[in-house]
C-alpha positions as CSV (number, residue, x, y, z in Angstrom):
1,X,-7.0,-53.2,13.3
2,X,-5.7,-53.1,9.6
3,X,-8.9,-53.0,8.1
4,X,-9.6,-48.8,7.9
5,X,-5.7,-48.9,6.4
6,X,-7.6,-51.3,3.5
7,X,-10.5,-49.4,3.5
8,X,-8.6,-46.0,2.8
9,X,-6.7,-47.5,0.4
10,X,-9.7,-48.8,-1.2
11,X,-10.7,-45.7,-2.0
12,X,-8.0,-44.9,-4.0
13,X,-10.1,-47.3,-6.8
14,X,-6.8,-49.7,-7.0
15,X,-6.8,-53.5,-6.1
16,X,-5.6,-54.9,-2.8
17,X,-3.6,-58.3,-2.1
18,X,-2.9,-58.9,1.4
19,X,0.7,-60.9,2.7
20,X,-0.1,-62.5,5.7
21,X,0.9,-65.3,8.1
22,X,-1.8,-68.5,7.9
23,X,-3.3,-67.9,11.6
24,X,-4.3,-64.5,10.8
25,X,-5.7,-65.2,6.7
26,X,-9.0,-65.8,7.6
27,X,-9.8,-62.6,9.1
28,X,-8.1,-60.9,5.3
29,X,-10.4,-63.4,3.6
30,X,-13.9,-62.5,5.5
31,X,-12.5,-58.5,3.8
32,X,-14.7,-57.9,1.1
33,X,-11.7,-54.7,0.2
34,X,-9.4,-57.5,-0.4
35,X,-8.9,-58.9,-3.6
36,X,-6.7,-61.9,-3.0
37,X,-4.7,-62.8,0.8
38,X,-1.5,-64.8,0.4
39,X,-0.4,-66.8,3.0
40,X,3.2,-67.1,3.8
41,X,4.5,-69.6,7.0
42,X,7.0,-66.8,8.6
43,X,8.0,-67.9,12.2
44,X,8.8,-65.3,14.7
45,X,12.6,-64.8,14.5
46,X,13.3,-66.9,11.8
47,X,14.6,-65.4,8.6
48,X,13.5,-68.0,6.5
49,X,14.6,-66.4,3.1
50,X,14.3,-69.4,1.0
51,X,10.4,-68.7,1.8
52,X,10.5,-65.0,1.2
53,X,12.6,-65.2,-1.9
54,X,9.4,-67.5,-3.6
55,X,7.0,-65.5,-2.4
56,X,8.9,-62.2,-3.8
57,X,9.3,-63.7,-6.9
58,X,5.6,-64.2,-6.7
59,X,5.3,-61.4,-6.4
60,X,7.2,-59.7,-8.6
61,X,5.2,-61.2,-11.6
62,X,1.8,-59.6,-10.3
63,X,3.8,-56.0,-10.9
64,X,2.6,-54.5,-7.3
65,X,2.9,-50.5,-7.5
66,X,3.1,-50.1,-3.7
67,X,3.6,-51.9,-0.2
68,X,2.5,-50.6,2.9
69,X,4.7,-52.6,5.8
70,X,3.3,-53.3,8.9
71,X,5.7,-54.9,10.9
72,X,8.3,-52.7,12.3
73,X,10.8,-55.2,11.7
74,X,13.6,-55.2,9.0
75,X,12.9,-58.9,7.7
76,X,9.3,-57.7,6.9
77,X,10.9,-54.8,4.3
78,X,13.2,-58.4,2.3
79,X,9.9,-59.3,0.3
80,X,9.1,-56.0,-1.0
81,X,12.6,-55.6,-2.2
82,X,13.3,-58.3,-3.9
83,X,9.6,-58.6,-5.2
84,X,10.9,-55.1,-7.2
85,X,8.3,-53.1,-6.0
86,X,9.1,-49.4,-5.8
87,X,6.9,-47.3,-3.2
88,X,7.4,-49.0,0.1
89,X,5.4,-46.8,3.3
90,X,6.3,-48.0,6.4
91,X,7.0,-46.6,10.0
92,X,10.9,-46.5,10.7
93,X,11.3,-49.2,12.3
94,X,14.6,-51.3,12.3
95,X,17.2,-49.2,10.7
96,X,15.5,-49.3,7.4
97,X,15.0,-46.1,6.2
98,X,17.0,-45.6,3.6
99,X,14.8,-48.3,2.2
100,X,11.5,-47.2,2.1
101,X,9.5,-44.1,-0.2
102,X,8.0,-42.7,3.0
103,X,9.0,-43.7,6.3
104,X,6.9,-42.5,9.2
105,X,8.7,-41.5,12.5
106,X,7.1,-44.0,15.4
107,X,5.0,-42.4,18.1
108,X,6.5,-42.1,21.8
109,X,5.8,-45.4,24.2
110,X,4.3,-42.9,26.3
111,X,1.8,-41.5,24.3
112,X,0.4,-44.1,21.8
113,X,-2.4,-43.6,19.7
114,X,-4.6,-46.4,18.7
115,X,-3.3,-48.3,16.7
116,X,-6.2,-48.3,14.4
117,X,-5.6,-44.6,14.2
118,X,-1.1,-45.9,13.7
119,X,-1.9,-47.9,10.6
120,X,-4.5,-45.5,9.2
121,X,-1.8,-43.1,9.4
122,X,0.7,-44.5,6.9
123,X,-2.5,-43.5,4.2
124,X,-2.9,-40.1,5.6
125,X,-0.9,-37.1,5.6
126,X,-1.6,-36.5,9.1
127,X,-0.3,-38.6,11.6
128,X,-2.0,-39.9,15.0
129,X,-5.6,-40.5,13.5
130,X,-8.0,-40.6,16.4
131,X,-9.8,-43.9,15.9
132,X,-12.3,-42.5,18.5
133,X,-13.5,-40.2,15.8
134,X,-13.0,-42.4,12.8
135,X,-16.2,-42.3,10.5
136,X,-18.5,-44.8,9.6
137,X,-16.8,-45.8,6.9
138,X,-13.7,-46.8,8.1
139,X,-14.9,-48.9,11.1
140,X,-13.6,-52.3,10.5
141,X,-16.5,-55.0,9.1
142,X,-16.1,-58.7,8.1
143,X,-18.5,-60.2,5.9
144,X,-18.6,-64.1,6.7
145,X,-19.2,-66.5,3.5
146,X,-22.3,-68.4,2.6
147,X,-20.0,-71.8,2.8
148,X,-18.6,-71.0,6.0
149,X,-21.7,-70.2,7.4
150,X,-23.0,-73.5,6.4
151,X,-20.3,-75.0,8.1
152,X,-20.2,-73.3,11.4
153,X,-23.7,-73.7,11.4
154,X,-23.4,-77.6,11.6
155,X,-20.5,-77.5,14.1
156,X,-23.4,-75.5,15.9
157,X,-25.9,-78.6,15.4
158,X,-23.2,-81.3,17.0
159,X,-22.6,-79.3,19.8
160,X,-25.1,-77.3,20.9
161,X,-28.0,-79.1,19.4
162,X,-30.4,-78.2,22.0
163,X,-30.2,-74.9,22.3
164,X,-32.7,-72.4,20.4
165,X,-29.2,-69.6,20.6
166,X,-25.7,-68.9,21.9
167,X,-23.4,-67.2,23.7
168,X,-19.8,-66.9,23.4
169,X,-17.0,-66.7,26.1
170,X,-13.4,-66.2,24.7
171,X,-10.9,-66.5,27.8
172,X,-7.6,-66.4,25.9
173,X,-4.9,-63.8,25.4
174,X,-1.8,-64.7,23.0
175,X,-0.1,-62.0,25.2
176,X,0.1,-63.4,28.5
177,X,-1.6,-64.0,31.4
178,X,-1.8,-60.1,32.2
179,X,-4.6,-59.4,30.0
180,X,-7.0,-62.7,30.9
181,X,-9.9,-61.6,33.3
182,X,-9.8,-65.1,35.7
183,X,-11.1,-68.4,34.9
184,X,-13.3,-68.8,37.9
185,X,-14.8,-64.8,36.9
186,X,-15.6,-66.6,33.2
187,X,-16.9,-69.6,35.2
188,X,-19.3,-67.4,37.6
189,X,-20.9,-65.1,33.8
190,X,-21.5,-68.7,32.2
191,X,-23.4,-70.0,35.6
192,X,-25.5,-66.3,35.2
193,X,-25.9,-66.5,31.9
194,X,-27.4,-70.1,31.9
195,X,-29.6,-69.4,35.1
196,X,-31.5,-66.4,33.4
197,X,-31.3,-67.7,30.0
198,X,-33.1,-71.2,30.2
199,X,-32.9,-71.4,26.4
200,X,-29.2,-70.4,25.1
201,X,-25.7,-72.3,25.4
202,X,-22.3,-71.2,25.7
203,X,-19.5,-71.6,23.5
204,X,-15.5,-71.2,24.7
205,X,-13.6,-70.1,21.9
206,X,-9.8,-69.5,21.4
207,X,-6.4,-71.4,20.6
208,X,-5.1,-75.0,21.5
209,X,-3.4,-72.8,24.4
210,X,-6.5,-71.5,25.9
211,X,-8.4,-75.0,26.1
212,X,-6.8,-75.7,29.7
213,X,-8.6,-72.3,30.7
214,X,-11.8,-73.6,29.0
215,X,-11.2,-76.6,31.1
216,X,-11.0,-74.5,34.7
217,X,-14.1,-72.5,33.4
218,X,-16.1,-76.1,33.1
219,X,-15.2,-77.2,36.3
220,X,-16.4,-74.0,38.4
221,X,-19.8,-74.8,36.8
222,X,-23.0,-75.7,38.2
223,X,-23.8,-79.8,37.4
224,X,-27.3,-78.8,35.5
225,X,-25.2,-76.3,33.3
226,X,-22.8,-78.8,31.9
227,X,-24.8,-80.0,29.0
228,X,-25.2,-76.4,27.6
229,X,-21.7,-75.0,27.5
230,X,-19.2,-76.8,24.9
231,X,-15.5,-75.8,24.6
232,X,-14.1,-75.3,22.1
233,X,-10.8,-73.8,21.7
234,X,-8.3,-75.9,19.8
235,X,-11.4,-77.5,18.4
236,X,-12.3,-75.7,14.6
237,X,-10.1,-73.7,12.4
238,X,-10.3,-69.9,12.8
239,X,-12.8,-69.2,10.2
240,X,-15.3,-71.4,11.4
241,X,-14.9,-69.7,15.0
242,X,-15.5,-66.4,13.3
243,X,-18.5,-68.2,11.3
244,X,-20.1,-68.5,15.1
245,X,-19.4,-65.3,16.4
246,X,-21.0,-63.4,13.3
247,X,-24.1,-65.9,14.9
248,X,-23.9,-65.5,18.5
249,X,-25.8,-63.4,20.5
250,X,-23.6,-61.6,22.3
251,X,-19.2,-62.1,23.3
252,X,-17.8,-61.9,26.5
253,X,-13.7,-61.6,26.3
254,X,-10.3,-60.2,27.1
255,X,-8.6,-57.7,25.1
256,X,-7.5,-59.9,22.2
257,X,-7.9,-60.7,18.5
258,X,-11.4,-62.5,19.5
259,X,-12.4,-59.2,21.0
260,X,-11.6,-57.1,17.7
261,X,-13.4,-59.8,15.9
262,X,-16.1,-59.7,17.3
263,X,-16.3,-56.2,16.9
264,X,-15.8,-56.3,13.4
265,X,-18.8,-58.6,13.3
266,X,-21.1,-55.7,15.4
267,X,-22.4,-58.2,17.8
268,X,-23.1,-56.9,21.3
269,X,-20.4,-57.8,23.6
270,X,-17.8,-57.0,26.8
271,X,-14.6,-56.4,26.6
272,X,-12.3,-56.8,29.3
273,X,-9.1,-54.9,29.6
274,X,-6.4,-55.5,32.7
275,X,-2.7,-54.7,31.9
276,X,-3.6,-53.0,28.3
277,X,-4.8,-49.8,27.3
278,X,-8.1,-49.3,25.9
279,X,-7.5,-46.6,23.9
280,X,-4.8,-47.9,22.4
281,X,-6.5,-51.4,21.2
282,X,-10.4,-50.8,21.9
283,X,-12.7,-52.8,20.1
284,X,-14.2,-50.7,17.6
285,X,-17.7,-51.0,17.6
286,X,-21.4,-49.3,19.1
287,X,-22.2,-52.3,20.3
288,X,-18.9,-53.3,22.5
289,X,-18.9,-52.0,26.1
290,X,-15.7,-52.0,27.6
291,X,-14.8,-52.9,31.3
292,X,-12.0,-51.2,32.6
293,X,-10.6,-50.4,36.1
294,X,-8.0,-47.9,35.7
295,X,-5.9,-48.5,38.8
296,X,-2.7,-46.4,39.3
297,X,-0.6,-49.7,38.5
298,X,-2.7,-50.1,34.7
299,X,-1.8,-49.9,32.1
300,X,1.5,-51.7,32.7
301,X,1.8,-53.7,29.4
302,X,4.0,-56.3,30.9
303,X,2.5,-60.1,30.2
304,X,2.4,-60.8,34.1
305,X,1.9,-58.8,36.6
306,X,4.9,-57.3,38.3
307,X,2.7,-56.6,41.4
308,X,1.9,-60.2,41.9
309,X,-1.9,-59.5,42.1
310,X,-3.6,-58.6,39.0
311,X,-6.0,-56.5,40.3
312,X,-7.1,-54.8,37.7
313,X,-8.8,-57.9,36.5
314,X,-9.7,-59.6,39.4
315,X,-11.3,-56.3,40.9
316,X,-13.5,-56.1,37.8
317,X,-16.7,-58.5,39.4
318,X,-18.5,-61.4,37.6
319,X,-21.6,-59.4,38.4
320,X,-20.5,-55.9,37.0
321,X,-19.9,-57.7,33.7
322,X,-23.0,-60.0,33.4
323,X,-25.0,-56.7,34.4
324,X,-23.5,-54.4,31.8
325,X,-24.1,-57.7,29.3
326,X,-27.3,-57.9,29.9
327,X,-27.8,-54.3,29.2
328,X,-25.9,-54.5,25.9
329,X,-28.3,-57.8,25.4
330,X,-31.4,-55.6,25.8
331,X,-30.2,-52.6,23.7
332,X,-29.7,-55.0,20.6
333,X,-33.0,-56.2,21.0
């Protein structure tokens, strides 16, 4: 969701390092507007500042003109400072102010924009940028490498080695179990998916968290489906996951980093959305259709239901969603 912020900037003709966390680097490095991504180990709540004084004296050596901030948090403004680099744009976020060149004020809970449209903001002189109306060029692409290809292309061979293409199912949702469209739903699409498709397989992609879900997907499936559907999650390193997506033929998901992957890569695909907002995190892509009740309880944001029921996901029907995929299917050709 930061790549129009890069893309924006990039057009200022000036070169662009990204400071990220390891999980997330591989989705900097598949950037073709980045020049270099440095990883940094923080840990959520941790000041760690024997780690962010090296990388800010890192840094400081490289003689960085600017530093847009992402995190709203105060630790995430340390680096910048001590790294000596003057123009720091930010939102306001934890009583820092007084430390940053321009400070953004942050939009009202009740009326957020995308957040696409949040970070593209901190480039723009206006605020709020619609990122149902963003251009062209600033719709987020990922350009996988030749070597990673290669290598998701053999982890391809060992597992789905009979199967002439692919389908992805990503169940997981790092914020709770709010936003994940039930097992037994995923488990119902794959036994569709492999009835009508005689020829393709299934990969389950996600985290070491999401492999018991995987798990409960498998066991809802028919016996003579088993050999065609591998999972995954936990499995390959992030970068090799994204190398199969950019391959598959089409993504079936939750509203999570998978999802805006996905859509990065353009391949046709569903996303589902429960307790979230799609128009706050859509997928941003012409070939992602998005599946969303809109019951007077959604969007709550909370990561488990208060209502005990989660309707709004288990109200949207396996067959609603393999229908609509099969339509994205046939528009991609």
């Amino acid at each position: 969701m930061s790549l129009p912020l890069i893309k924006k900037i990039k057009d200022s003709d000036c070169q662009i390092d990204v400071l990220v966390t390891p999980w997330v680097a591989p989705v900097y490095e598949a950037c073709e507007d980045v020049n270099q991504v440095i990883s940094g180990n923080f840990l959520h709540g941790k000041l760690q500042l024997p780690l962010r004084w090296k990388i800010s004296r890192l840094l400081k050596k490289s003689g960085y003109s600017s530093c847009y901030i992402l995190p709203n948090s105060w630790k995430s403004l340390i680096i910048p400072i001590f790294a000596g680099i003057s123009k720091k744009i930010a939102y306001v976020g934890e009583s820092r102010t007084i430390f940053l060149s321009r400070a953004l004020p942050n939009p009202d809970r009740t009326s957020r924009p995308s957040m696409v449209g949040h970070y593209l903001s901190l480039a723009s002189e206006k605020l709020s940028v619609d990122s149902n109306n963003l251009s062209d060029q600033f719709t987020p692409h990922l350009t996988i490498k030749p070597h990673i290809l290669i290598a998701s292309k053999q982890v391809l061979a060992n597992y789905l080695p009979n199967c002439s293409r692919f389908f992805i199912l990503a169940p997981g949702a790092e914020f709770g179990p709010a936003k994940q469209w039930p097992s037994k739903h995923f488990g119902n699409v794959a036994n569709l998916l492999l009835d009508q498709y005689k020829d393709s397989g299934i990969l389950i992609l996600g985290s070491k968290k999401d492999s018991s879900i995987a798990d409960q997907i498998l066991y809802g499936l028919h016996s003579q489906h088993l050999s065609r559907i591998q999972n995954l999650c936990g499995k390959i390193p992030l970068i090799e996951a994204m190398g199969l997506l950019s391959m598959a033929k089409g993504l079936i998901s939750n509203d999570s980093g998978m999802m805006h992957i996905g859509a990065a890569l353009q391949i046709p695909q569903i996303a589902i959305f429960g307790s979230s907002d799609p128009s706050h995190t859509p997928p941003l892509s012409k070939k992602a259709s998005i599946m969303y009740l809109g019951l007077d309880c959604s969007p709550c944001h909370q990561r488990k239901c208060p209502l005990g029921h989660t309707n709004c996901l288990v109200q949207i029907s396996p067959d609603s969603v393999f229908k609509q995929f099969n339509i994205a299917l046939a528009t991609e050709g």
